[in-house]
C-alpha positions in Angstrom: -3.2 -20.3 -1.4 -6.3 -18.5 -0.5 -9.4 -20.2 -2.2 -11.5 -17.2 -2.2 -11.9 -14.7 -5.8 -13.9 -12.5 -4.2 -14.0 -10.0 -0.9 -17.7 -10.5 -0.7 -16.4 -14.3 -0.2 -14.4 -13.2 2.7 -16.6 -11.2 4.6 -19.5 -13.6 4.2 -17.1 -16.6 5.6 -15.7 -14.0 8.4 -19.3 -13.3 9.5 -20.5 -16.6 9.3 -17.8 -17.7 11.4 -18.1 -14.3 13.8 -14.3 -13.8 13.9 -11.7 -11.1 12.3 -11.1 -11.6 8.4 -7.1 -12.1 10.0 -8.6 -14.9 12.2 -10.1 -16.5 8.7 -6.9 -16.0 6.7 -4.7 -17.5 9.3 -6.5 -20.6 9.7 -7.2 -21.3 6.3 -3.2 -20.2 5.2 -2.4 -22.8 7.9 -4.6 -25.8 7.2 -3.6 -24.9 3.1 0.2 -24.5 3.4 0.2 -27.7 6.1 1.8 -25.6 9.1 0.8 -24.5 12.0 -0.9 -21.3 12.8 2.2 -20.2 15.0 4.4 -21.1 11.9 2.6 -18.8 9.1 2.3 -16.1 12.0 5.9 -15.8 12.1 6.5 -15.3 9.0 4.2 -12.6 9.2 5.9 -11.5 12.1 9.0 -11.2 10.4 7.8 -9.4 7.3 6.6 -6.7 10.1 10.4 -6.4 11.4 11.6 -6.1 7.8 9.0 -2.9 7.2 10.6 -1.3 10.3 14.1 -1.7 9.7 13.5 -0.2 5.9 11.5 2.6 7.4 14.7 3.2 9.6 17.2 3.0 6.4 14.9 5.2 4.2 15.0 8.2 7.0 18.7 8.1 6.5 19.8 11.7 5.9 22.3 10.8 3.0 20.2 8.0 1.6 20.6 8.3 -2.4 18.8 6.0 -4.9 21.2 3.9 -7.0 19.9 6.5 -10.1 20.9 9.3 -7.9 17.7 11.1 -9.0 15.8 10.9 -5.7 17.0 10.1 -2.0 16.7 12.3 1.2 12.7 12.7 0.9 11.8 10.4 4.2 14.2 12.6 6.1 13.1 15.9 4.9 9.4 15.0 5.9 10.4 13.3 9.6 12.5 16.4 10.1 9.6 19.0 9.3 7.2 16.3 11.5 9.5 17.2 14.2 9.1 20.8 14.2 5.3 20.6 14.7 3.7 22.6 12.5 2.5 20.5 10.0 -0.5 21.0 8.0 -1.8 18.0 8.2 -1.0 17.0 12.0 2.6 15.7 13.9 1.0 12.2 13.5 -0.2 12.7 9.6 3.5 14.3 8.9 5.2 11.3 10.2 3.4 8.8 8.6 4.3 10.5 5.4 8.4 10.3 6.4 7.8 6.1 6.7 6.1 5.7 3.8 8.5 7.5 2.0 11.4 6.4 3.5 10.4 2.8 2.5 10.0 3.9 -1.2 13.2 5.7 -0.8 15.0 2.6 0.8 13.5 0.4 -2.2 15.1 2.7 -4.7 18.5 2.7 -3.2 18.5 -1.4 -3.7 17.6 -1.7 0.0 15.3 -4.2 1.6 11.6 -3.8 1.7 8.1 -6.1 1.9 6.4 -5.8 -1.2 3.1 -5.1 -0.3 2.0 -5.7 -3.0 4.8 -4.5 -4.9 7.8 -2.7 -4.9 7.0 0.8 -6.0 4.0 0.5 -4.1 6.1 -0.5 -0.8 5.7 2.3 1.6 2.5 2.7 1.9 1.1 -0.6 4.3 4.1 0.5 6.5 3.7 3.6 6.4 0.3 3.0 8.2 1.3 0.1 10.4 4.8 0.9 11.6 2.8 4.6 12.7 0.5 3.0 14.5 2.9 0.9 16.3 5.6 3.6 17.5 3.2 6.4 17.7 0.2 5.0 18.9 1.0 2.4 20.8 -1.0 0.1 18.9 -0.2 -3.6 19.9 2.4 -5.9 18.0 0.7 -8.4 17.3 -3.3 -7.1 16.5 -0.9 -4.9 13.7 0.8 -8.3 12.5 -2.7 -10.1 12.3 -4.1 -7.1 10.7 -1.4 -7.8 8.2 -3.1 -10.7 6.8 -6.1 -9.1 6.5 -4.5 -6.9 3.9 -2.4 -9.4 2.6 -5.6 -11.2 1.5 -7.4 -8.4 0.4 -4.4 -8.0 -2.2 -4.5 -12.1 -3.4 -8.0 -10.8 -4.4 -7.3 -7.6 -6.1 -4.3 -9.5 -7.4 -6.7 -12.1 -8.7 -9.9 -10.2 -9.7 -8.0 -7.1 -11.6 -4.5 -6.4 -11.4 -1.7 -5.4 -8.7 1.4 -5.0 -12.0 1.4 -1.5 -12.8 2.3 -2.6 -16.1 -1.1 -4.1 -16.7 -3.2 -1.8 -14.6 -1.4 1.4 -14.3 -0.7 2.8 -10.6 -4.1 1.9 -9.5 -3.3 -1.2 -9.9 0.0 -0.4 -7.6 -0.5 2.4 -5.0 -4.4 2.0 -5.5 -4.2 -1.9 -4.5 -1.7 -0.8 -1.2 -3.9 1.8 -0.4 -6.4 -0.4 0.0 -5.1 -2.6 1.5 -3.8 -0.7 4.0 -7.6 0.7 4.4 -9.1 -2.6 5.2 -6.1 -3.3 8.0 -6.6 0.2 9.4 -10.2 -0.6 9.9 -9.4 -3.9 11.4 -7.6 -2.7 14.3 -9.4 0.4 14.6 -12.1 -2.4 15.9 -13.9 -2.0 12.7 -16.6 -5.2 11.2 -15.4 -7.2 8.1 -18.0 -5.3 6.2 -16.7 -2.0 7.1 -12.8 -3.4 5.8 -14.3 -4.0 2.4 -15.7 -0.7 2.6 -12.6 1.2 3.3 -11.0 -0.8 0.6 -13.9 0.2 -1.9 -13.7 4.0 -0.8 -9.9 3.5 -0.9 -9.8 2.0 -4.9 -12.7 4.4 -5.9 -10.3 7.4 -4.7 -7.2 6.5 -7.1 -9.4 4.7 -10.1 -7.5 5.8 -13.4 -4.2 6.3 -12.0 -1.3 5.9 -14.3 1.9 4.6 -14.4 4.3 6.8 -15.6 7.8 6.5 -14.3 10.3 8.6 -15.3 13.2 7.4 -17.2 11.3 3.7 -16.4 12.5 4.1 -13.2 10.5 3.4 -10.2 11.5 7.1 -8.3 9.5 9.9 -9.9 6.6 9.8 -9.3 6.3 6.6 -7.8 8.0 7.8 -3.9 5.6 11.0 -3.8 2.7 8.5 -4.6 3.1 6.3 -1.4 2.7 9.3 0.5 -0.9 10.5 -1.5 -1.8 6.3 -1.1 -0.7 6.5 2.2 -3.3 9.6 3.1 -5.8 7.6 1.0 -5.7 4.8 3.3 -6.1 6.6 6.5 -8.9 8.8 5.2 -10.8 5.8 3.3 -10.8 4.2 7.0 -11.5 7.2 8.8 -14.5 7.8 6.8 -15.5 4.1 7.5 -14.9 4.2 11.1 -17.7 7.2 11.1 -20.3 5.7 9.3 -19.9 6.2 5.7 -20.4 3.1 3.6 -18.9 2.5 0.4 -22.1 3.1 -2.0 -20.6 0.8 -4.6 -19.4 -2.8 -3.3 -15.8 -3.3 -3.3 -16.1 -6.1 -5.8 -17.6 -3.8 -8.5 -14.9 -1.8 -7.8 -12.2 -3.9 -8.3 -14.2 -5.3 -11.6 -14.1 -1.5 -12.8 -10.6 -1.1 -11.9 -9.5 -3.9 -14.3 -11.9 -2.7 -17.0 -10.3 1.4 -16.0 -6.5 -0.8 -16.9 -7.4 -2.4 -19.2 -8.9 0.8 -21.3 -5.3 2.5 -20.5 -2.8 3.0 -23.6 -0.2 1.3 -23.3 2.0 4.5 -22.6 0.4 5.2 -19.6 1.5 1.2 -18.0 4.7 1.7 -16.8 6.5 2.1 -19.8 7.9 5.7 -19.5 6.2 6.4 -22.3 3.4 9.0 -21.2 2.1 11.1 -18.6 4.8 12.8 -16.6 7.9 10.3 -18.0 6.8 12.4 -21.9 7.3 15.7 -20.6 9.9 18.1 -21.7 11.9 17.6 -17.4 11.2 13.8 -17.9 12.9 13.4 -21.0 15.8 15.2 -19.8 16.1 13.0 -16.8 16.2 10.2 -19.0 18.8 11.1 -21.4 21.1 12.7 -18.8 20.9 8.6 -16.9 20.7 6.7 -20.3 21.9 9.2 -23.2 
C-alpha cells in the first residue's frame, strides 16, 4: 500500500524526484507489493481493457438494469453524439454516452472497474476510454495516468471518505471526478502541482453532494451523476491546463469534504431516505419494486 496520507506528500516526492506522480506510484506499488514494475503495470493494463469492454456493453441499445428502472441512457447519448449537433461538442457528447454506459452496464450486474466505486464507475472511463478512441491519446501514457488517479483516490479514500454512505456523493462521484481531473492533467502534459489542482477545483465543484438513491438503488440519480462528474473532470483540468490554480490546496479540500459528510444527516448517505429517494416519484418507484 501507498505510504503517503496526503497529496501535498505526493507532489513534494514527485518533484523532488522530477518524474510523473504515475512514475512515483509505480515504483513505490512495486517495491511495496514485491513485483515488478511490468507486473503491477499489467494489472493496470487490464483494469483499462475491462473499462472498455463495459463502455461497449453499456451502449447496448436494449441494455436494461436488473430493476428495470433505467437502461438505454449510454445509447441514447452516443446516438445523439452521432448526429452532431450537440450542445456541448461531438467530443463532450460522447464522453457523456461512456460514462453512462458504464454506470448503466454496472446496474445491469455487468462488469466494471470501480474507480473508486461502483456507482461512481463511469466517470474515470468515461474520460480515459475518450481520450483513447477519439483522440488518439496513447495506450499506455492513459494506463500510467491511471495510477495517478488511482492514488489520488487511496488518499481521498484515507483523508475523508470515497463510501457514499459515509460521505454522501461527494464522497462518490466527487472523489472519481477528481480523480479523473488529476489523470486528465497528467497526460495533457500537465506538472504534479497542477494534478492536485484540478483535483482541488474538481472536489470544490461537487462539495455537499448527497447521496440519495432511489428505492436504495444505485440507478436514479447515481447514472445521470457520472455524466455531471464526468464534465467536472474535464472542466476542473481544462481550467488547470490554462492557468488557474486551485486557490485552496487540495488537502484543505479533502479535510472540508470529510467535515461537509460528516455534517450530512443521515438521510442524505445513501440510505433512500432523503433528497430525491423522499419525493412523492421516488416513493412510487420504490413501492412499485419493493411494495
Amino acid at each position: 500500500m501507498l505510504k503517503y496520507e496526503s497529496i501535498e506528500e505526493l507532489v513534494s516526492e514527485a518533484e523532488k524526484r522530477n518524474i510523473k506522480i504515475s512514475e512515483l506510484v509505480l515504483e513505490d506499488q512495486a517495491v511495496s507489493m514485491e513485483k515488478t514494475s511490468s507486473e503491477i503495470y499489467e494489472k493496470m493494463e487490464l483494469s483499462f481493457q475491462v473499462m472498455r469492454d463495459s463502455v461497449n456493453e453499456g451502449l447496448a441499445k436494449d441494455l436494461k438494469s436488473t430493476s428495470g428502472l433505467t437502461g438505454g441512457e449510454g445509447y441514447l447519448m452516443n446516438e445523439y453524439a452521432d448526429h452532431g449537433d450537440a450542445l456541448s461538442g461531438g467530443f463532450m457528447a460522447k464522453a457523456m454516452a461512456r460514462a453512462l454506459a458504464v454506470a448503466g452496464c454496472n446496474a445491469s450486474m455487468g462488469r466494471i472497474v470501480a474507480a473508486p466505486t461502483a456507482g461512481s464507475c463511469g466517470i474515470l472511463p468515461g474520460c480515459l476510454v475518450s481520450l483513447y478512441e477519439e483522440k488518439d491519446f496513447d495506450e499506455r501514457a492513459i494506463i500510467m495516468s491511471m495510477f495517478t488517479a488511482a492514488a489520488f483516490g487511496m488518499v481521498i479514500a484515507g483523508r475523508a471518505s470515497i463510501a457514499g454512505a459515509k460521505g454522501g456523493c461527494q464522497a462518490e462521484c466527487g472523489s472519481a471526478a477528481a480523480m479523473a481531473a488529476a489523470a486528465l492533467v497528467e497526460l495533457k502534459g500537465g506538472t504534479p502541482r497542477q494534478c492536485a489542482d484540478a483535483c482541488a477545483i474538481a472536489i470544490s465543484s461537487q462539495m455537499g453532494l448527497v447521496c440519495d438513491p432511489v428505492a436504495g438503488l444505485v440507478e436514479i440519480p447515481c447514472i445521470k451523476r457520472n455524466a455531471s462528474g464526468l464534465m467536472i473532470a474535464f472542466s476542473s483540468a481544462d481550467m488547470v491546463l490554462s492557468g488557474i490554480e486551485a486557490r485552496i490546496p487540495v488537502d484543505e479540500c479533502l479535510d472540508a469534504m470529510k467535515e461537509v459528510g460528516d455534517a450530512l444527516p443521515n438521510s442524505l448517505k445513501e440510505t433512500a431516505g432523503g433528497g430525491l429517494a423522499a419525493t412523492p416519484t421516488g416513493q412510487k418507484l420504490r413501492k412499485k419494486l419493493f411494495g
